[in-house]
N, C-alpha and C positions, 0 to 999 in steps of 0.2 A: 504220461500217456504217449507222448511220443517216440521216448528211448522204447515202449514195447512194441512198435512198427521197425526198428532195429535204425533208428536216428542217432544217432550221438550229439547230447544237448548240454550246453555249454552257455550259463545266468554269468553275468555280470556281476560285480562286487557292489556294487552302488545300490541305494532308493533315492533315485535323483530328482531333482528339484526342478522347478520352470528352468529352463537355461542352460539343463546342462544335457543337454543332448548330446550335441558333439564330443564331452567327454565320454558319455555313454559308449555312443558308436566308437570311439579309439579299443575302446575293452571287450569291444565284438568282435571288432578285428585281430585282438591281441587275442582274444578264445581260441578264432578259426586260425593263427599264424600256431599257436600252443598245439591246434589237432593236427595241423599237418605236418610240425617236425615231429610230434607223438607217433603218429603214422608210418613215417621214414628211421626210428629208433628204436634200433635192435633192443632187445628186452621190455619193449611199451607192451603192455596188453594192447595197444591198438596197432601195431604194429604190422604194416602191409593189410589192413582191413579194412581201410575208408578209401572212398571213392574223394579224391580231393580236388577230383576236376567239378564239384558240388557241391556248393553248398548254401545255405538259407541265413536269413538275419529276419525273426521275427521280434515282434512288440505290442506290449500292448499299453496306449497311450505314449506318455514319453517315452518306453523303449518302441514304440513304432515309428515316432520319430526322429528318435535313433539310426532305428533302418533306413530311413529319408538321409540322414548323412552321409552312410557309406555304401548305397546303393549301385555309386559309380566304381566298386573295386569292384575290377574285375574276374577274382574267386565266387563272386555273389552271384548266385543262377538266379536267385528268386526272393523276393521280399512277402513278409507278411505281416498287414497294418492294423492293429483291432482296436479302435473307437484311438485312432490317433492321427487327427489331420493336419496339416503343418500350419501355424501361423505365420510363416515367411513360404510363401504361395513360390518362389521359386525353386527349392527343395523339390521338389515333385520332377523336376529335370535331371534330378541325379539317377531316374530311374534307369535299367539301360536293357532291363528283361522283365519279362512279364509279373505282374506283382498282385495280391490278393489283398482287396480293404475290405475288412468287415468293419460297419461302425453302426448303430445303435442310431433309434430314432428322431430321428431331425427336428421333430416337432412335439407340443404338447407334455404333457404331466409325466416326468421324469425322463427329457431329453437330454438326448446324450450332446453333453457340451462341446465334442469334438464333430459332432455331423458336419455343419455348414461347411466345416474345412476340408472332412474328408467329400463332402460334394465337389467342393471346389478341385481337389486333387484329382480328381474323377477325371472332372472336364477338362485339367489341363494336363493332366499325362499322355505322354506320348509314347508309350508303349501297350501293349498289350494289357487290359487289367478286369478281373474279375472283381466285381463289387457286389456287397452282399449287405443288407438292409436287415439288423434283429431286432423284436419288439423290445424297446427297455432305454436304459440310462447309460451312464458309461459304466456304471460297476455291474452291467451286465454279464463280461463274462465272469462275474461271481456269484451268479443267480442261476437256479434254474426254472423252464429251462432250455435258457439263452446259454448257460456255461458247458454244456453238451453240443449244441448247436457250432458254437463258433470252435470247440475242441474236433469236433470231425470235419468242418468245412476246412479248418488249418489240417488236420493230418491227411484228410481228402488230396487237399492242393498240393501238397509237401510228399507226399508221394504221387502223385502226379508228374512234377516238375521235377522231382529229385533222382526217382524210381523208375520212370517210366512205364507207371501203373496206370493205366490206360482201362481197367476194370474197374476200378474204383469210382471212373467219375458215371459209369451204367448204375452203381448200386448208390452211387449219391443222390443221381438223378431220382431212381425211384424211390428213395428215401422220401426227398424233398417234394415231390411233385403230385 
């Protein structure tokens, strides 16, 4: 969904484990270091087409905190976190630009096990952060339909913050409201 708003989207090799976050994030940076000499190399199909003063590290669960790792490079305009909140509460200080949490119901019959934390990220970020609350568990965004929900609130934000589509967030508005 995203490469068709014209994103250039770049998954990691891994399905990682508790713990391994940090190597995660090194292979998001290694993506986004791949698109930008892509970008600067004559003969790339990407070749002089990317905006490389932009770009996003999103996740969902462990790759959201992921995102929490390399938040602080600063190639990274924008993080996006879905049902992924940190267990080491000082991660949330690597933010360093505005960042989007979606996570899943904090309470009651199939909560999402990562709430409390993305609560907790909430209240102690210090940057700029939209947070979004969807009915469900954490395999919500594989539900619908929660998995529509958090797929437009992320391409919403990500052209928002990337694009500077400033229409987008009128027709999210009346979407959601």
């Amino acid at each position: 969904r995203l490469a068709t708003h014209g994103f250039v989207v770049i998954a990691a090799e891994v399905s990682p484990g508790i713990g391994q976050e940090i190597e995660l994030g090194k292979q998001i940076l290694a993506g986004i270091e791949w698109a930008v000499a892509e970008n600067a190399r004559s003969g790339s199909p990407l070749f002089g087409k990317l905006n490389t003063d932009r770009a996003a590290s999103i996740g969902y669960s462990m790759g959201a905190l992921a995102s929490f790792t390399i938040a602080s490079d600063p190639r990274i305009t924008t993080t996006v976190h879905i049902s992924g909140g940190n267990q080491q509460a000082e991660r949330v200080k690597n933010l360093r630009n505005p960042a989007a949490f979606i996570c899943g119901t904090p309470s009651g019959t199939g909560a999402d096990i990562a709430a409390a934390n993305c609560d907790r990220d909430f209240k102690n970020a210090t940057t700029p952060v939209f947070y979004a609350n969807f009915k469900g568990g954490h395999l919500g965004i594989r539900q619908e339909p929660t998995a529509t929900q958090i797929t437009t609130l992320t391409t919403t934000w990500l052209r928002w913050k990337l694009m500077d589509d400033s229409k987008v967030l009128a027709d999210l508005t009346a979407r959601f409201t």
